[in-house]
N, C-alpha and C positions, 0 to 999 in steps of 0.2 A: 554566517553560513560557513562551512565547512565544506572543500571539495576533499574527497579521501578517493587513493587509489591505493589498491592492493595487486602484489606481485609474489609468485614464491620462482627460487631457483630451481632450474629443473641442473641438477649436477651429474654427472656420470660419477657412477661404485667406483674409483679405484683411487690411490694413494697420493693423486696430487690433489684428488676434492679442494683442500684446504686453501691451496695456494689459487683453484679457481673462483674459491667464491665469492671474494672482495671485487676481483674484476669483471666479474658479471653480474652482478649488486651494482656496481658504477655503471656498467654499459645499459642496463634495467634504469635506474635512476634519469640517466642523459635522457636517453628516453620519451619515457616518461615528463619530465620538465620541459621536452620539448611540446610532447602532447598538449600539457598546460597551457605552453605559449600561444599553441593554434588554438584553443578553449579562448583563450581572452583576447582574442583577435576577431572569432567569427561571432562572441556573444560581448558585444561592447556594454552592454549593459548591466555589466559585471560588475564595472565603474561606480555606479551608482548603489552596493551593497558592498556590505562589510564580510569581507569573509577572509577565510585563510585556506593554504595548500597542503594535504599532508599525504608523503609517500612512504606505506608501509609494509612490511618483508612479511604476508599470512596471508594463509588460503581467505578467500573473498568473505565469506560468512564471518568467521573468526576475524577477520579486521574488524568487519563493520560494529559485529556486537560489542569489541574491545573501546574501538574508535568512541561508539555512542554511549558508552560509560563512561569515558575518560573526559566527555566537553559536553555530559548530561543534556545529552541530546534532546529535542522535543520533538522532533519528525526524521523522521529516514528516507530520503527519497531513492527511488532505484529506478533501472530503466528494464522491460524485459522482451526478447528476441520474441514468444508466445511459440506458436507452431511452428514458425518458419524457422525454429534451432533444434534440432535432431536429438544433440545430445542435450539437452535440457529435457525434451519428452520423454526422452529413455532415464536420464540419471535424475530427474527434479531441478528445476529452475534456483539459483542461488534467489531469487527474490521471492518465491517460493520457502524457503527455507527458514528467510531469515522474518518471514511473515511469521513463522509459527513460534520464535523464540525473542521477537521483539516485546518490549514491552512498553512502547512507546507508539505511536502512530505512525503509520507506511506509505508513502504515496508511490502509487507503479505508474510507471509512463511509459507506452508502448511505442515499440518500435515506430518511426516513422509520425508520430502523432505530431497535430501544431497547435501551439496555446492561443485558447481565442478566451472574451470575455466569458464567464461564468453567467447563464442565467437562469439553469436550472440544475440543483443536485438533487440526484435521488441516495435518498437510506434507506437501503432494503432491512424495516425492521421482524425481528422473528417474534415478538415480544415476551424474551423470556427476561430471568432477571438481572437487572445492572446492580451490581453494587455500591457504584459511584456513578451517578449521572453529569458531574463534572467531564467523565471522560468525553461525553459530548460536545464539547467546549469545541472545539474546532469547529463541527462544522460549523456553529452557529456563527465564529469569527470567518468561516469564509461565506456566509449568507452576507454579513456585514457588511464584508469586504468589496462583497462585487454587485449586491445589492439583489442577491442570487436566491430565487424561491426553492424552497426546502419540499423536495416531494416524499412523503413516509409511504413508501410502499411495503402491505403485510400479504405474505402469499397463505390462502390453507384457510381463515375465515374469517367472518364478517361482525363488527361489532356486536350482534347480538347471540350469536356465537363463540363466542370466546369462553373458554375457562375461567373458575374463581382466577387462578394464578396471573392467567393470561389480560383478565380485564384489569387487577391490580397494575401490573407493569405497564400496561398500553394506557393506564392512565395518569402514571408516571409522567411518561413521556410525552401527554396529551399537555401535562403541566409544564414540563421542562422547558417546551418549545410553544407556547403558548405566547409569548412577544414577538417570535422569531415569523418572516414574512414563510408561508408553508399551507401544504395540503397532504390529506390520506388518503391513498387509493388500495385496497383490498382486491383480489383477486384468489378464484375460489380454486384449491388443488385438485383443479382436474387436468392439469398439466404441468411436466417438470418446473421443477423451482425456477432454475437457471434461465428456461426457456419461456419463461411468465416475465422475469427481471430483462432478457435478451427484449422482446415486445415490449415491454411499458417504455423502455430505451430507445426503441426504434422510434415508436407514438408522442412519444412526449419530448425526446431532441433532448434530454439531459446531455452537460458538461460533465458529468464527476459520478462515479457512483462510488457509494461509500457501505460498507459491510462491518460489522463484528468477528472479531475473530473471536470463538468460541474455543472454550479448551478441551471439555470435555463432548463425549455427544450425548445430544438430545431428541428424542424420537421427534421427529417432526422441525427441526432446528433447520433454520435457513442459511445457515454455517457449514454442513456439516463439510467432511473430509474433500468429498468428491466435488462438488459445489466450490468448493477453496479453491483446490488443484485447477477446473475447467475453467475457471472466474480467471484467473492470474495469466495461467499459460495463454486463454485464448481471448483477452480483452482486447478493445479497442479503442478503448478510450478513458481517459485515468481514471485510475482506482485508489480510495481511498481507505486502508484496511486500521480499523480502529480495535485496539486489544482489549480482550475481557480483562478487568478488573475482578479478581476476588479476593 
C-alpha cells in the first residue's frame, strides 16, 4: 500500500519567488511528516501492512494519476467531503475527477464512514457491454474475502424484456458470477435510477456499492453523467467505481 500526499506552493508574483520556494516546500514537507506520524499512531493497524509514504509537489488529481502509474497501481482509494464541501459542489470533487480518468479501480470513502464487516455488495448492472469481464475480478475477491453475498441490481427491465444486446451481456455475467455467493433483483423504470439504487440500499442494508464507470453515453445507461456526479458527491457509504474496459 501506498499512502500519497499531494501539495502545491501557493508563492507570491514577485522576485524573491525563487529564494521562497525551497523554504516553504520544507515547512509543507515538516508538515506533512508530521501528519503521517499522527496517521500511524491513531491507525496502529498500519503495523500489520506493507506499505510506504510518498510526499509529492502537484495539484491532487495530477499526483494521484502520476503516482498510480509510477507503482502500477491496482486500486485508488480516496476519501470525499460529498455535500457538506461547497467548493467541491461548485468546482467537482478531486475524487470525482479522478473517477473519470482512472483506469484502474476507485474506492470513495465518505466522510465520517466506519468500516464494518462486508455482508452484502450490490452491483448496479446496466448490462451493456464488458469487453473484459476479468475487470470484474474484484469484486468477486471481495465476495471471497468477507464471505460477502453479491446482489446484481438491473434498473429499466426484467429478464424477459431485455434486448438481443442486453440478454447476451446479462448473460455474460449470469456466467461470470455463477460460482460467486449472489442474487438479481430488477426493478422497473418507473423511477430515477439513482433513486431505485438509493431504496434497494436502504431495503437490503448493503456494505459497498459498486458501479461501472462508463465512457461514452448510452441512452438508458446506468452510468450516465449525472448519476456519476450525484452517486460520488452524495454517498454514504463506500463506493466502488470500476472502469470501462475498451
Amino acid at each position: 500500500m501506498t499512502l500519497l500526499n499531494c501539495y502545491t506552493l501557493h508563492l507570491p508574483a514577485t522576485e524573491v519567488t525563487i529564494d521562497l520556494e525551497p523554504i516553504l516546500a520544507s515547512e509543507y514537507e515538516k508538515r506533512t511528516e508530521k501528519s503521517f506520524k499522527h496517521l500511524r499512531k491513531i491507525t496502529p493497524e498500519l503495523e500489520h501492512v506493507p506499505y510506504t509514504e510518498i510526499i509529492k509537489v502537484s495539484f491532487v488529481n495530477d499526483g494521484i494519476q502520476q503516482t498510480a502509474q509510477e507503482i502500477d497501481a491496482e486500486l485508488i482509494v480516496m476519501g470525499t467531503k460529498g455535500e457538506q464541501n461547497n467548493t467541491d459542489a461548485l468546482l467537482g470533487s478531486n475524487t470525482y475527477h479522478i473517477i473519470k480518468k482512472s483506469k484502474v479501480p476507485v474506492l470513495v470513502i465518505p466522510e465520517g464512514a466506519k468500516f464494518k464487516l462486508l455482508q452484502k455488495v450490490l452491483f448496479a448492472a446496466d448490462f451493456k457491454h464488458i469487453e473484459d469481464m476479468s475487470g470484474l475480478d474484484i469484486i468477486k475477491s471481495i465476495s471471497i474475502l468477507f464471505k460477502a453475498k453479491v446482489e446484481i441490481l438491473h434498473v429499466g427491465h426484467g429478464w424477459s424484456e431485455l434486448g438481443t444486446r442486453q440478454t447476451a451481456e446479462a448473460s455474460a455475467i449470469v456466467d461470470y458470477f455463477d460460482q460467486t455467493y449472489h442474487s438479481y433483483h430488477f426493478i422497473k423504470k418507473e423511477i430515477d435510477v439513482e433513486d431505485a439504487i438509493d431504496n434497494h440500499l436502504k431495503t437490503h442494508h448493503n456494505g459497498l456499492l459498486v458501479l461501472i464507470a462508463r465512457k461514452h453515453y448510452f441512452p438508458g445507461s446506468l452510468f450516465q453523467k449525472k448519476v456519476t456526479r450525484n452517486t460520488v458527491m452524495h454517498t454514504k457509504l463506500p463506493l466502488l467505481i470500476i472502469p470501462e474496459i475498451r
